[in-house]
N, C-alpha and C positions, 0 to 999 in steps of 0.2 A: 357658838352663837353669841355668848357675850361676848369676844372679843370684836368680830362683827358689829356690834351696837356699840360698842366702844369708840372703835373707827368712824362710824357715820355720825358719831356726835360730836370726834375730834375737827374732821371733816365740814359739816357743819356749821360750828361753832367760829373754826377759819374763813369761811366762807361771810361768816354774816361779820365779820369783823372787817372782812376786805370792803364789803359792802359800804359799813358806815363811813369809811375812810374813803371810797369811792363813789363819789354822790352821783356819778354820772352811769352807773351799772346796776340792774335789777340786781332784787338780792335775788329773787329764786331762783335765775341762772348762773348767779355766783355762789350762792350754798349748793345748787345743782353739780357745777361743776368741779367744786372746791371736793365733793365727794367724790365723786368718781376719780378726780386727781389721785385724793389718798388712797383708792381702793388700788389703783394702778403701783404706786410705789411698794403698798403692801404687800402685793401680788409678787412682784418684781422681790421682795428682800425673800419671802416664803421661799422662792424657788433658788435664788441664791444660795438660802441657808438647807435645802435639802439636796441642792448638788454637792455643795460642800460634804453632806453626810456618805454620799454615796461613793465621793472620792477618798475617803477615809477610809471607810469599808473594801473599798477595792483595792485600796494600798495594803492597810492591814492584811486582806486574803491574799496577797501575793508576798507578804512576807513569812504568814503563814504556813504557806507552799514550797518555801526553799527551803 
């Protein structure tokens, strides 16, 4: 759960920054989407980083096996 709040303030925080610099874009749909950006990329490294484990594991057990 902290890690989650971590994210949507890193998130956030990008967002309202893009905002100042872009006078021409709402910030709440630029912090809006600035978040969900990062929950996307988040999402996307988690599942990278647990294929990765599961390929490990399956190399490992098959060397196990010989």
């Amino acid at each position: 759960m902290q890690k989650i709040l971590q994210f949507i303030v890193v998130g956030a925080a990008v967002g309202f920054l893009i905002s100042i610099f872009v006078r021409e874009v709402n910030m709440v749909y630029t912090i809006l989407l600035t978040v969900i950006a990062t929950f996307l990329t988040l999402m996307y490294a988690e599942l990278y980083h647990i294929r990765e484990a599961i390929n490990r594991q399956r190399s490992e057990q098959k060397e196990y096996l010989k």
